[in-house]
C-alpha positions as CSV (number, residue, x, y, z in Angstrom):
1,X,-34.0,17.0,-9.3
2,X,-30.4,16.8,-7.5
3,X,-32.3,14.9,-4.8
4,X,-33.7,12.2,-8.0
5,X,-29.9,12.3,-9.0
6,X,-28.3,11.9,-5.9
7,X,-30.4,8.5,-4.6
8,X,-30.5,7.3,-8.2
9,X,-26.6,7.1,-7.8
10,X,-26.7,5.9,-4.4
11,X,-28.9,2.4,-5.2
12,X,-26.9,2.5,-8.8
13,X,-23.3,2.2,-5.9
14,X,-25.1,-0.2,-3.5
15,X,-26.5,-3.0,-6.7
16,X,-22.9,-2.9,-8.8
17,X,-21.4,-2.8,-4.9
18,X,-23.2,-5.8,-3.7
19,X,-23.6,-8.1,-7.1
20,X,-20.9,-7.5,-9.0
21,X,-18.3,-10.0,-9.0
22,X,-15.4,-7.9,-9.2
23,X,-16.9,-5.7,-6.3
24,X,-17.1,-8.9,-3.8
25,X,-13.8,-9.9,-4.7
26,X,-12.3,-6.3,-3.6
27,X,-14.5,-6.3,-0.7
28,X,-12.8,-9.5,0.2
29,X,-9.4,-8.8,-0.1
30,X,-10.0,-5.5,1.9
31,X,-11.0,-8.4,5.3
32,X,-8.5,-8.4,7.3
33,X,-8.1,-12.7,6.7
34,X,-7.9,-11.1,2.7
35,X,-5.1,-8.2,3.0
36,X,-2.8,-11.3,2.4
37,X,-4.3,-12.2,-1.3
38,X,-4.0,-8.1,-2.3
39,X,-0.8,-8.8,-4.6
40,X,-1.9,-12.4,-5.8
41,X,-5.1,-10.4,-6.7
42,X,-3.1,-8.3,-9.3
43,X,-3.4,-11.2,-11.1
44,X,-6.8,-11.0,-11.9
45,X,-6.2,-7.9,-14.2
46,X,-4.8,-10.1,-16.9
47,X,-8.0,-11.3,-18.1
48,X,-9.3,-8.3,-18.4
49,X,-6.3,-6.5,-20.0
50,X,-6.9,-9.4,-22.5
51,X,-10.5,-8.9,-22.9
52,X,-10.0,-4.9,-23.4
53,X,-7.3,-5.4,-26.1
54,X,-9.1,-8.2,-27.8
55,X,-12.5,-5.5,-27.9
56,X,-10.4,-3.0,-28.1
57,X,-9.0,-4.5,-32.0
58,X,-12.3,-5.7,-33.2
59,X,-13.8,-1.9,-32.8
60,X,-10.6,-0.6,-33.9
61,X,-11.4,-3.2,-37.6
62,X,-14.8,-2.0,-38.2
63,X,-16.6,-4.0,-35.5
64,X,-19.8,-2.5,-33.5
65,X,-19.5,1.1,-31.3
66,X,-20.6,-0.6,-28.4
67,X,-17.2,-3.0,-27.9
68,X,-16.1,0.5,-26.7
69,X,-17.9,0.2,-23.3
70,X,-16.7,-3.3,-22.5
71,X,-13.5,-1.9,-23.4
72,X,-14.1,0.6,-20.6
73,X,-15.0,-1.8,-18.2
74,X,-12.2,-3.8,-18.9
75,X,-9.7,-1.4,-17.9
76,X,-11.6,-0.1,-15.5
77,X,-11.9,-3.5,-13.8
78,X,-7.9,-3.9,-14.3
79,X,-7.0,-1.3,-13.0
80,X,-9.0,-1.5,-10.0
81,X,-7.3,-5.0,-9.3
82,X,-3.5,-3.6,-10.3
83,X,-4.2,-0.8,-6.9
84,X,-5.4,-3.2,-4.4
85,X,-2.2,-5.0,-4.7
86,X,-0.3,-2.3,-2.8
87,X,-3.1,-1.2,-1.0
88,X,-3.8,-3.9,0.7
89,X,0.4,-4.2,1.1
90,X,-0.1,-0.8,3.3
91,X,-3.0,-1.9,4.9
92,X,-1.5,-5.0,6.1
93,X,1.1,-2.8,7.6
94,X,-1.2,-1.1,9.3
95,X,-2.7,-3.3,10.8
96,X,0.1,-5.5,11.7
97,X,1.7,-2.5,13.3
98,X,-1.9,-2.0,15.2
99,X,-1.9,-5.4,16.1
100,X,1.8,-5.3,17.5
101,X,0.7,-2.0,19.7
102,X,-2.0,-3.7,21.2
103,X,0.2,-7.2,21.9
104,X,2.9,-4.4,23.3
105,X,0.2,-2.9,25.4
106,X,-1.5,-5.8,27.2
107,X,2.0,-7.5,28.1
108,X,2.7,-4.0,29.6
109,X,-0.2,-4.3,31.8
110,X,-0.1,-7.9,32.6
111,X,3.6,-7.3,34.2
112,X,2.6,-4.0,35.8
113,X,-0.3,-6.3,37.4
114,X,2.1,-9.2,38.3
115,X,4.3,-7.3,39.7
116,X,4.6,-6.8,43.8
117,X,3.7,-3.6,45.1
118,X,7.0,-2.1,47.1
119,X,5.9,-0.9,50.1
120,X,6.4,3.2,50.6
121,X,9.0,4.6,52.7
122,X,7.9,6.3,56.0
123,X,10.0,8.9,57.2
C-alpha cells in the first residue's frame, strides 16, 4: 500500500515537474544563464495574486466551492515565484564566488608553471 502511495506521488512530482508551466519556468531560473532573471521573476507572482483575490471574492459572494482550489494554486504558485527571487540572489553568490575560486586557482598554477625553477644550493 505505502509502496502504491509512494510511486503514485513520485510520477504525480515528475508530470506537474515536467509540464507545468510554472515548474519549467523555476527550473529555468535555477540554470546557471537563469540565476540572473530570479528577482525579475518575482514579478510573475502578480498575476497570480490577482487571480487568487479575484477567486478568492467570487467564492467569498456565493460563487462555486471549487474557486477554493484555484485559489490555492494561485498562492501557491505566488509564492513559489516571490522565494526564487532571493534564492536565486544566493545562489548567484555562490556561484560567482565558486567561479572566482576556480579563476584564483588556475592563475595560481599558471604562474607557479611559468615561473623558472631556482636551482638548489649545494653545500
Amino acid at each position: 500500500m505505502f509502496r502504491l502511495i509512494w510511486t503514485l506521488s513520485v510520477h504525480t512530482r515528475d508530470y506537474l515537474h515536467r509540464y507545468m508551466p510554472s515548474n519549467r519556468l523555476l527550473a529555468a531560473i535555477r540554470t546557471r544563464r537563469g540565476l540572473k532573471w530570479g528577482i525579475p521573476a518575482m514579478l510573475v507572482a502578480l498575476p497570480y495574486i490577482l487571480i487568487a483575490s479575484v477567486c478568492s471574492g467570487s467564492a467569498a459572494d456565493g460563487g462555486p466551492g471549487w474557486l477554493h482550489l484555484i485559489v490555492l494554486w494561485a498562492c501557491w504558485n505566488a509564492l513559489k515565484f516571490l522565494l526564487m527571487g532571493p534564492v536565486s540572489v544566493v545562489l548567484l553568490i555562490r556561484a560567482r564566488l565558486r567561479e572566482a575560486a576556480i579563476r584564483r586557482h588556475l592563475r595560481r598554477d599558471s604562474l607557479v608553471e611559468a615561473s623558472p625553477r631556482e636551482p638548489a644550493l649545494r653545500v
